[in-house]
N, C-alpha and C positions, 0 to 999 in steps of 0.2 A: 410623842414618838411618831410623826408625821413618815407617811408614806414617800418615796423617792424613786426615781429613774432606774440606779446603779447604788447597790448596798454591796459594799466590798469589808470582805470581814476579816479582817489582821493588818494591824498599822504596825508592821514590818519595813523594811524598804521599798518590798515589792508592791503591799498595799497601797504604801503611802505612795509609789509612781504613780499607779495606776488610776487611782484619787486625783491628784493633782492633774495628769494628763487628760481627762475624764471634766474637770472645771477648766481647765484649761481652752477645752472647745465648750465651753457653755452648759456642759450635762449637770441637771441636779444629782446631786452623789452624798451618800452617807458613809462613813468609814468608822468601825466600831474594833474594841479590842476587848477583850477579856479580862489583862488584866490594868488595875486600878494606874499602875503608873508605868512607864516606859520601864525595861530592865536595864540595870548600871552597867552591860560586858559587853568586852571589846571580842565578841564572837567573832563574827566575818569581817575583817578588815585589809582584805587585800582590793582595791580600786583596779581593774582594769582599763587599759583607755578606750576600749567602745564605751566604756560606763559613763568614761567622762565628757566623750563626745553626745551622748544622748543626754547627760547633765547639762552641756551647752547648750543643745538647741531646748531646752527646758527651760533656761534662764537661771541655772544654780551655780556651775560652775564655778563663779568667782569666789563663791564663799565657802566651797568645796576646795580650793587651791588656797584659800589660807587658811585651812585646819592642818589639811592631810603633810605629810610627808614622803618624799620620792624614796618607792624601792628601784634601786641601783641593780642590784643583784642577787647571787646567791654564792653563799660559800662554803665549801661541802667539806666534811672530814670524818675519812673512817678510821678508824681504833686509833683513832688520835694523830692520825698524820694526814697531813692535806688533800685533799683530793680537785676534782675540778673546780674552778670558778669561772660562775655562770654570770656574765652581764648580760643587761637587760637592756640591749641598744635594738632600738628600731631604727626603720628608715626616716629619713628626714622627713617626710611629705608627712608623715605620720604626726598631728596635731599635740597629741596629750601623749603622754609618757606614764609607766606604773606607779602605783602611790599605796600607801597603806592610811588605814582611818578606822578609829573605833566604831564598832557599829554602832553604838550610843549616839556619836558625833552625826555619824549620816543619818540617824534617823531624825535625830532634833533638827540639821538642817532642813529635813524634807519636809518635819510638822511645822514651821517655821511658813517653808514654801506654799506649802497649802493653804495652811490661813491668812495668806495674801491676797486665796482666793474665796475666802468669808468661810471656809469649811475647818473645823475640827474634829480631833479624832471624841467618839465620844468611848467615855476610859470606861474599866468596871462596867462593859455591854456583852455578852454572853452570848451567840447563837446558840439555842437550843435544839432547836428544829426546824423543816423549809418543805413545803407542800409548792410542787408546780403547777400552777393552772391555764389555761388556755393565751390567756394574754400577761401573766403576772409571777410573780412567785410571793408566796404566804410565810411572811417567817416569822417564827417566836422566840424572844430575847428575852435573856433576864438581866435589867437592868439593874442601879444602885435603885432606884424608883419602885423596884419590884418586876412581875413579869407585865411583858407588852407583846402585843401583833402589830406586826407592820407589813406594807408589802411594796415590792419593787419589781421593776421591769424584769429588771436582770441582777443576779448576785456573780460575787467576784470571789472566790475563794482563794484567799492568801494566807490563810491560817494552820501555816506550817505543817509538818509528815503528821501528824496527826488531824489530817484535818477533818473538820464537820460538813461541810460542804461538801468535800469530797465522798464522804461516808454516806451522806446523804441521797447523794446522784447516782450509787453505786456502782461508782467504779473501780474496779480493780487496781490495785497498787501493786505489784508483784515484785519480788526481788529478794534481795540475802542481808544479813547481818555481818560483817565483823567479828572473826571470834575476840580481837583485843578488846581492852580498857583504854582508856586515855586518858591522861586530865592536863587541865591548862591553868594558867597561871599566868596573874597581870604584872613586871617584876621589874624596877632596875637591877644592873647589873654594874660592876666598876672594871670592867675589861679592856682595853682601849681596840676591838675589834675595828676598821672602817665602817662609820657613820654608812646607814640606810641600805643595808644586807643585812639577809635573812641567813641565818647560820642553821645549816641541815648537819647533824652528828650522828652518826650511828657506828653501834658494834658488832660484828658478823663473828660468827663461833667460825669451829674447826671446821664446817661443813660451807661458809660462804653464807650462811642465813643470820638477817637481821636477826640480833635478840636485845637490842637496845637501843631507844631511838631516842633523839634532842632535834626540837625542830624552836625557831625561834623568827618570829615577824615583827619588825623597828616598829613600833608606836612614835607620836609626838610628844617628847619629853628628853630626859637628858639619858643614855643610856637605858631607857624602858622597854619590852618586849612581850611578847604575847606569846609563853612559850606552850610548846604542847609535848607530850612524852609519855609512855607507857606508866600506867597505874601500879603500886606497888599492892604484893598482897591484902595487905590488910585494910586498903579499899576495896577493893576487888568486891563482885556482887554476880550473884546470878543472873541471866537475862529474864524479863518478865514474861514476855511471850505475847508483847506486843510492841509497835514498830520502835526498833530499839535504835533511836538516833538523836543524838542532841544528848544539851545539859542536862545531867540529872539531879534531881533536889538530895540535900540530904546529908551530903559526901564532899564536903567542901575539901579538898587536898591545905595542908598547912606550911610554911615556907620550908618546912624542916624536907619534909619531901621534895621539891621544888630543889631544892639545896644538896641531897644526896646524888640526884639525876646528875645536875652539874659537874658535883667531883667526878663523878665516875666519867661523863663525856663531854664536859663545858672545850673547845682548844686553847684554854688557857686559865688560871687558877681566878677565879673570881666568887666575890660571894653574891647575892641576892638579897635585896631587902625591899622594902615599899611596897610589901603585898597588898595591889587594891583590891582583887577580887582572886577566885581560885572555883573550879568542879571538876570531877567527873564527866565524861560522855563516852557515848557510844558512834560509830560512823554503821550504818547501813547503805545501801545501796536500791533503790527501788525507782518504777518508774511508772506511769499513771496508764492506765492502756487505752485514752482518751481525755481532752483536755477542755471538751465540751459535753453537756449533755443538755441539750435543748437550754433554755433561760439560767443554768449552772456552767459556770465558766472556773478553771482551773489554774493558778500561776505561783510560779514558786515553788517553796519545799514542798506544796500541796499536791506537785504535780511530777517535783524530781527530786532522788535523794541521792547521795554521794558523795564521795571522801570528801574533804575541804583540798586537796593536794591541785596545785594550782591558783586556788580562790577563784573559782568557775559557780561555786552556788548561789551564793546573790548577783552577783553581776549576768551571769544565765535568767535568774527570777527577775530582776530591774527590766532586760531585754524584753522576757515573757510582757512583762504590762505595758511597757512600749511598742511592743507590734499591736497588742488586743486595744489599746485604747481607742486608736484612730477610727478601729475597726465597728469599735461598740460604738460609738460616738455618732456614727454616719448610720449604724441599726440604729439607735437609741431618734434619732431624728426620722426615720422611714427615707431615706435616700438611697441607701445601700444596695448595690448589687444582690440579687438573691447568691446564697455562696458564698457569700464574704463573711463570714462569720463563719464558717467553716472553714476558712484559710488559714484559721490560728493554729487548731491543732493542725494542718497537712502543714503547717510551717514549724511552728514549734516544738509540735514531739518530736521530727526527725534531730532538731538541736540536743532535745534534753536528750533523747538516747545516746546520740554521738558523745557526748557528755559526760552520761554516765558510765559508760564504755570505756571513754581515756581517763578518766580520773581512777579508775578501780584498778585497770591495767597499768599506771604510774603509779600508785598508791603499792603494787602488788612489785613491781620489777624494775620502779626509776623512771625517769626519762631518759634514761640513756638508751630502754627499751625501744623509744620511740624510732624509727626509721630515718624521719625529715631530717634535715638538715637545721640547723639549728636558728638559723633567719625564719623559716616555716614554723619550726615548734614556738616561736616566740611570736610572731602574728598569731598562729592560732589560740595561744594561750591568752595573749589580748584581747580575745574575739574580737578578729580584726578579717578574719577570715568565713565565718558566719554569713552564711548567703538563703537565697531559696530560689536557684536556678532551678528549672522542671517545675516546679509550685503551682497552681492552680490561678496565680496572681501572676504568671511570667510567660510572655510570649515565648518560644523558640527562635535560637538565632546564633550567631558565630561571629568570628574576628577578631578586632585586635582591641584593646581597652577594656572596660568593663562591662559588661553584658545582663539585659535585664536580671534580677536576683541579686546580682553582686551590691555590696555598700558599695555607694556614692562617696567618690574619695574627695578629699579637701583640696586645692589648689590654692597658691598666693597670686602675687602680682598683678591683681584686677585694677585696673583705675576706673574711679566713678566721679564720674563729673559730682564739682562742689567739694571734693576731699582731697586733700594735698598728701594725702599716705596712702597706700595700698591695702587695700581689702582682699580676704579670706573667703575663698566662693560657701563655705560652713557661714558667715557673715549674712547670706543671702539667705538660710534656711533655717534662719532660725523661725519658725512658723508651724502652726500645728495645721496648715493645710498642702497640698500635692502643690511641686513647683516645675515649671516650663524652662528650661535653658535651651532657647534658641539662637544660635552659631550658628554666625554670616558675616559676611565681610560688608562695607560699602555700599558693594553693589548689590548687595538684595533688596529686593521692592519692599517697602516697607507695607503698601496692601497685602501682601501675601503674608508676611509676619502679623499684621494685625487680624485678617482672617484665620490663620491658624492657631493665634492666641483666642480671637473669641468665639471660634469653635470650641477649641476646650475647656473653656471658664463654663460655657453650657454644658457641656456633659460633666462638668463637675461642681454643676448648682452653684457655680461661682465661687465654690472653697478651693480655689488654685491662684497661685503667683507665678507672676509668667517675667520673665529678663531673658532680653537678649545681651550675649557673650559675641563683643564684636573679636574676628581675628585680629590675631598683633598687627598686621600690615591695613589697615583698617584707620587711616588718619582722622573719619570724620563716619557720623552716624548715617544711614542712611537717610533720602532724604526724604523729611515728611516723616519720621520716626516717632509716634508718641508714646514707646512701651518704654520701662524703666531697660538702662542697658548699662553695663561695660563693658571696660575693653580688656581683653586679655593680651596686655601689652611685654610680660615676658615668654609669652607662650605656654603658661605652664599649664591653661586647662586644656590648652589643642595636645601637652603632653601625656595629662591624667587620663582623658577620655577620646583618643582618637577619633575626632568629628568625622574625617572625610573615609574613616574605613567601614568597607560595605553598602556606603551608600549608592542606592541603586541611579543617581541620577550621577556620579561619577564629583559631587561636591566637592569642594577645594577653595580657600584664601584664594581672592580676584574673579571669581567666574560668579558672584552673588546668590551660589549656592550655599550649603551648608547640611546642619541637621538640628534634631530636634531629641532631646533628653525628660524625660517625665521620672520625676522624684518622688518615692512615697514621704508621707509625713516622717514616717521611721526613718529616713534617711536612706534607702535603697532604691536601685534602679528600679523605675516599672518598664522603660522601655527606650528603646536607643532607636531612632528611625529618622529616614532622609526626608530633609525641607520642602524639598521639591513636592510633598505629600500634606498637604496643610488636614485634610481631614484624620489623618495619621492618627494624632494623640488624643483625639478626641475619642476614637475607636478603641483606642486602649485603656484609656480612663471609664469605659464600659464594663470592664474588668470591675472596679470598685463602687459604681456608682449606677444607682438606677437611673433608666434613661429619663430625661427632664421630665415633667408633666404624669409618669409615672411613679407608682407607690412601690417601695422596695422592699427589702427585706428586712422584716422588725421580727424573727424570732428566732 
């Protein structure tokens, strides 16, 4: 039981990110779970596309797009007559589209993923207890071996609303219960409903209030569904009086119940069979009231709980270890900004609350409660909308396109010298270190681009990728060019991200000005400033990175 960097404790999805992301930049990392073998349920299986745009620049993607299966939509029906139908169409620009996948499924991809990178989860490992000390934290496991000490720089608590880590750090978890039951069920069905919608049922009494609900999400399979629905009495249990969320042991529901729900609110006569799995659960609502404490770090249900309505809780925890990696990763090395490891939580609790706030409030009145417009409610629900403008990592600033904070949107129609098809500027980022998009036309000195590229690579110890984005009118490279480039020859990234708006030096296609783009590894803006400024990004990438030749922030 060898001492490690990064001990992340629950090989969940979020763990296992977080792990992966963590080897991924070179950090030695242990990843241990509790219990002896993966659980067989298709728990959280609603795919968001930020999830699957963070999948891509991960290198999983592809094998995440031949599991899952496309949610289309939703189809709603009260006391048995139709209600709305919800499609799930985003805008074009928008790369990946909704998808459902057993959690089973993404979690064996992700241990899969990992051990590409020589790490496995190790099964039957127990946190028992974790003492912090000056440079370290001391933790004690019980492993199949029996008990061990080991210690790591830093731990990662991924170990679900119960967790150890958290309990340990003590932080407060605060929030409410649910007075309902639920139970869910693994099922085909023989209805000939449309293929890849999720069917919402419910029945409101003489007063307008739910007293019966049928909720149903496509699995991959022929007619299969992952349904969930009010508990009938005689499962029914008291609460314990401890955090009551999740599957409960004990209380497995049997098809016959599964099957009664149906008659009463299926929209159309179908039976149930192929029960692969069935529980009990509870939904709570809690939320962490810090997501750090000194060498204890917080991500996932360890940190947010709340209804599943949406499929916002793992794809929220996925996100959670995808901002903290990059971040631990540049501490774990002593490069980092003093601060920067504080930016998780002023980034990520304001998420998880937002979070847990709409999901309890949809859970409680619909989205039809929701105000937005329905293009809005369906970004946001994709966390596609998910920023950290104001953040302690984001300059201030205004205009037109997107603005530090904001995700870094996708654009096509790049041409790259040596490829005869067109490239996706997401193509350009797949990398787990900060990237430079400098837009210019022609006529920009290419001294000037190569000074303000190797400015920045210094202030970021060389972990940055720097391309310049020539304009569409842009027939030939500057001259003397030797940084990687193309051209954005349909315009679409002078479309996604307004080059020449705000820039103080009046930039614009022909005049060999332009600007300059700083991308965090997460994929969001750090900074949007004019060419004309070559020390620019370098000054902002002081935000993340301790300056050269200095020691950063390692705790």
């Amino acid at each position: 039981m060898g001492d490690t960097e990064v001990l992340v404790v629950g090989a969940g999805p979020v763990g296992l990110t977080a792990a992966a992301e963590l080897r991924r930049r070179g950090v030695e990392c242990r990843i241990v779970d509790r219990l002896p073998a993966p659980q067989p349920y298709a728990k959280a299986v609603g795919i968001q596309p930020r999830t699957l745009e963070v999948w891509d620049a991960m290198g999983l993607v592809r094998e995440v797009l031949d599991e899952a299966v496309p949610m289309r939509g939703q189809l709603m029906f009260v006391n048995g007559e139709p209600g709305p139908r919800i499609d799930l169409d985003l805008p074009a620009d928008v790369p990946y589209r909704f998808a459902a996948l057993p959690q089973y499924t993404t979690e064996r991809l992700l241990t899969d993923h990992l051990a590409g990178y020589g790490t496995t989860v190790e099964r039957g490992t127990e946190l028992l207890d974790l003492e912090q000390r000056d440079d370290h934290v001391r933790v004690s496991l019980a492993t199949p071996d029996g008990p061990r000490e080991a210690a790591a720089r830093y731990v990662v608590g991924c170990d679900g609303a119960h967790s150890r880590v958290r309990r340990a750090a003590g932080i407060a978890f605060e929030g409410d219960a649910f007075p309902e039951q639920y139970m869910l069920g693994d099922v085909e069905v023989d209805w000939d409903l449309p293929d890849g919608y999720g069917v919402r049922a419910t029945h409101l009494d003489a007063d307008g209030v739910a007293d019966d609900l049928l909720v149903c999400i496509p699995l991959p399979g022929r007619r299969r569904y992952r349904m969930s629905m009010l508990v009938p009495p005689e499962l029914a249990s008291a609460p314990s009086g401890e955090v009551a969320h999740g599957l409960e042991r004990g209380r497995a529901p049997e098809l016959r119940h599964i099957q009664a729900v149906l008659d009463r609110l299926s929209p159309q006569p179908t039976t149930a069979t192929a029960l692969r799995w069935s529980s009990v659960f509870r939904i709570s609502h809690r939320l962490a009231d810090r997501y750090r404490e000194g060498r204890l770090l917080l991500a996932g249900d360890a940190a947010h709980i709340h209804p599943p309505t949406g499929a916002q809780g793992m794809n929220t925890g996925v996100q959670d270890a995808y901002n903290l990696a990059w971040k631990l990763a540049l501490a774990v090395r002593g490069i980092a900004a003093d601060g920067l490891l504080d930016s998780y939580h002023a980034e990520r609790h304001a998420v998880g609350e937002e979070v847990v706030g709409r999901t309890v409030r949809h859970a409680r009145a619909g989205f039809d409660a929701d105000p937005d417009d329905l293009t809005t409610l369906l970004l946001r629900e994709a966390q596609l909308l998910v920023g950290y403008r104001g953040g302690p990592l984001t300059p201030p600033g205004g205009g037109h396109g997107p603005l530090a904070g904001d995700r870094a949107p996708d654009c096509g129609g790049l041409e790259r010298p040596l490829t005869a098809f067109p490239q996706r500027l997401f193509d350009l980022l797949r990398s787990p270190r900060h990237a430079l998009l400098l837009y210019a036309d022609a006529g920009a000195p290419a001294e000037r681009l190569h000074g303000t590229a190797a400015a920045a690579r210094s202030a970021a110890h060389g972990l940055l990728d720097v391309h310049v984005v020539l304009a569409a009118g842009a027939d030939s490279r500057p001259d003397g060019l030797r940084l990687p480039y193309v051209r954005d020859a349909a315009g679409a990234f002078r479309a996604a991200y307004a080059p020449s708006d705000g820039a103080r030096d009046g930039a614009d296609a022909g005049t060999g000005a332009g600007a300059a783009f700083l991308i965090r590894p997460d994929g969001y803006l750090a900074a949007r400033l004019p060419a004309g400024d070559p020390g620019g990004p370098a000054a902002e990438l002081r935000r993340a990175f301790a300056a050269p030749g200095a020691t950063g922030s390692t705790a």
